[in-house]
C-alpha positions in Angstrom: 90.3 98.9 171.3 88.4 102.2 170.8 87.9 103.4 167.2 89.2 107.2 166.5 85.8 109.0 165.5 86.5 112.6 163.7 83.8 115.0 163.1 83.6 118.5 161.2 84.4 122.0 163.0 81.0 123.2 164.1 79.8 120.0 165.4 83.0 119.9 167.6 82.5 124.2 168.8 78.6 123.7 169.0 79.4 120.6 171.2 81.6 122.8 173.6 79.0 126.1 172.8 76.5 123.3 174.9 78.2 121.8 177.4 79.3 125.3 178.6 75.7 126.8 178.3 75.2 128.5 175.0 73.0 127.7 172.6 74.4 125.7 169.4 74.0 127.9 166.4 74.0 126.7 162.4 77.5 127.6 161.4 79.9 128.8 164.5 82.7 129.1 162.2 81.3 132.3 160.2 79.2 133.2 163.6 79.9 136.9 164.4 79.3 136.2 168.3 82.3 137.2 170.7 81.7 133.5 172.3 81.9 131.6 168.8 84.6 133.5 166.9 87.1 132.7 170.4 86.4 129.1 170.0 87.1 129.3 166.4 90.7 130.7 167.7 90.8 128.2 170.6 89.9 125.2 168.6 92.8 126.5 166.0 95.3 126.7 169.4 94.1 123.7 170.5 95.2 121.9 167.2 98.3 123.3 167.5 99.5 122.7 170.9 98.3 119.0 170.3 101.0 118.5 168.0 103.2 119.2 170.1 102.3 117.0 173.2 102.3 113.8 171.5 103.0 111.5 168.7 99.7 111.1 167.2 99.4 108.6 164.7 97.1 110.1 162.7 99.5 112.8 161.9 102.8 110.5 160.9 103.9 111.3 157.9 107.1 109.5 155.9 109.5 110.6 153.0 112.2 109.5 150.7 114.2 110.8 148.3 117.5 109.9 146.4 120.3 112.1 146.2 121.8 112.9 142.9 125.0 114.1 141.0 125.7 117.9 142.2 123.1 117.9 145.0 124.6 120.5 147.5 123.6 118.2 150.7 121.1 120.1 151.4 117.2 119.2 151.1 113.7 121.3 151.6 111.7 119.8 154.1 108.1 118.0 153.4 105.8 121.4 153.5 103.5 120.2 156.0 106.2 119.1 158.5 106.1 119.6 162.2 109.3 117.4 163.6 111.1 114.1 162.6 110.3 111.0 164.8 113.1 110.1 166.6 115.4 107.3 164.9 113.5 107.1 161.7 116.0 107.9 158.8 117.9 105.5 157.5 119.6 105.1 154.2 118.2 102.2 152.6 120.8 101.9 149.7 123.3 100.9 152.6 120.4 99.1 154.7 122.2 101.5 157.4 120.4 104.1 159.9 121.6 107.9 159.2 123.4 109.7 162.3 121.4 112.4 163.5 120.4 114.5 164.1 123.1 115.9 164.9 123.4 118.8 167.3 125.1 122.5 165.8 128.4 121.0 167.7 128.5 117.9 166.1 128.1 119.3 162.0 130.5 122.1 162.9 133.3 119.2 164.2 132.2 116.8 161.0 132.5 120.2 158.5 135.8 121.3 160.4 137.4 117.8 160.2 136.9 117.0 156.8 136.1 113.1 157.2 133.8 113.2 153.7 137.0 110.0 152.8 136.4 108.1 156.1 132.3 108.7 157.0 131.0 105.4 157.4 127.2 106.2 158.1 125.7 109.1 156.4 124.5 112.0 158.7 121.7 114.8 159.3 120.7 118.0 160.5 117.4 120.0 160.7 118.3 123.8 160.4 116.8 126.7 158.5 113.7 124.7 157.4 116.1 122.5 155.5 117.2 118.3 156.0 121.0 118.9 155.9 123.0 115.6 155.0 126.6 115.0 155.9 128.9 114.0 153.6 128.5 117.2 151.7 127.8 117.0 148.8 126.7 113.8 149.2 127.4 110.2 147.2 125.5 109.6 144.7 122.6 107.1 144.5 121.6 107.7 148.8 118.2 106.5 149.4 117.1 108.5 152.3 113.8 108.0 154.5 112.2 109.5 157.1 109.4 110.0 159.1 107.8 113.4 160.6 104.8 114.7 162.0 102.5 116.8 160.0 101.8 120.2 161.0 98.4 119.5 159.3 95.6 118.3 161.7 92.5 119.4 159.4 91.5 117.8 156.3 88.8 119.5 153.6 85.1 117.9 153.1 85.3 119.0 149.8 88.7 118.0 148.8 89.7 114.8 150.9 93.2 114.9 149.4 93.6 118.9 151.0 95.0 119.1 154.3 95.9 122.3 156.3 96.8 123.2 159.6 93.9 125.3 160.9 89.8 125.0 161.0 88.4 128.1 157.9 85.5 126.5 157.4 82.8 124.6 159.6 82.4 121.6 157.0 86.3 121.1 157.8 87.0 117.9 159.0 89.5 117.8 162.3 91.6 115.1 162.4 91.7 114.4 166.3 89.1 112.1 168.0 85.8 113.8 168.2 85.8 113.4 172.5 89.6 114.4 172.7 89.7 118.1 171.0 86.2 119.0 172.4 87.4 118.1 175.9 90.5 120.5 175.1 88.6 122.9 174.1 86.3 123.0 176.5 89.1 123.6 178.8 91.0 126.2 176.9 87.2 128.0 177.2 86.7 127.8 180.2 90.5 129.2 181.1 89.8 131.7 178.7 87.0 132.7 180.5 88.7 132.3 184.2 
């Protein structure tokens, strides 16, 4: 099986910068060439839309919390959060999966019907950056998990504990395999460039 190898920011743009005939330069990242500072942006957009066309591992992400007496039902998401995996939540104080989530149809018939006495399972939606949970407000005691992608692809050199979710310095560590995002963006250059 092929190891994921990650490498900092200018070693990834200088890589690209080569392959597509310009000479590598010591730090592309604060380079004030035309060339350098759009890879800077594409590498950034590149991050981004990879995200968003897969699951990658590297970025999963899980959390947990218990719900407590007078808690409206209504929970911020993680800060670097991106989307929930699919089928993931469950409440593990019930050993039971949560419902959800559930489309704006589905919460307005659950609020409008009043089944808070009857609800079986407890239930979710994502809306307005927050992890809504049906009943509302909920029992007391739920433990709720989860998992999500991260919106955070880049980690710091200097601080291995900060993540973020966009390349400001060269020494910044991306995430992805080394061969995958130059390859991207290599081809987001050279569609930049027609």
């Amino acid at each position: 099986m092929p190891v994921t190898t990650t490498t900092n920011a200018n070693a990834i743009i200088n890589r690209v910068a080569a392959e597509i005939g310009l000479l590598p330069v010591a730090d592309p990242i604060a380079s004030v060439d035309p060339a350098f500072q759009q890879m800077r942006y594409l590498l950034n957009s590149a991050g981004e839309e990879l995200i968003q066309a897969y699951p990658w591992e590297l970025l999963q992400r899980s959390e947990s919390f218990t719900t407590q007496a007078n808690d409206s039902g209504d929970y911020a998401l993680p800060a670097d959060f991106s989307q929930m995996i699919n089928q993931t939540g469950w409440d593990r104080s019930n050993n039971v999966p949560l419902q959800g989530p559930l489309s704006a149809q589905e919460w307005t018939y659950l609020l409008g019907r009043d089944l808070v006495s009857s609800t079986i399972y407890a239930s979710f939606r994502l809306t307005e950056g927050k992890f809504k949970l049906f009943p509302q407000p909920p029992p007391t005691g739920l433990d709720i998990h989860y998992e999500y992608l991260s919106k955070n692809w880049v980690r710091s050199r200097t601080d291995p504990s900060a993540y973020s979710d966009e390349v400001t310095q060269g020494s910044d560590i991306v995430l992805y395999d080394k061969t995958l995002i130059s390859r991207y963006l290599k081809v987001k250059m050279l569609e930049a460039k027609g």
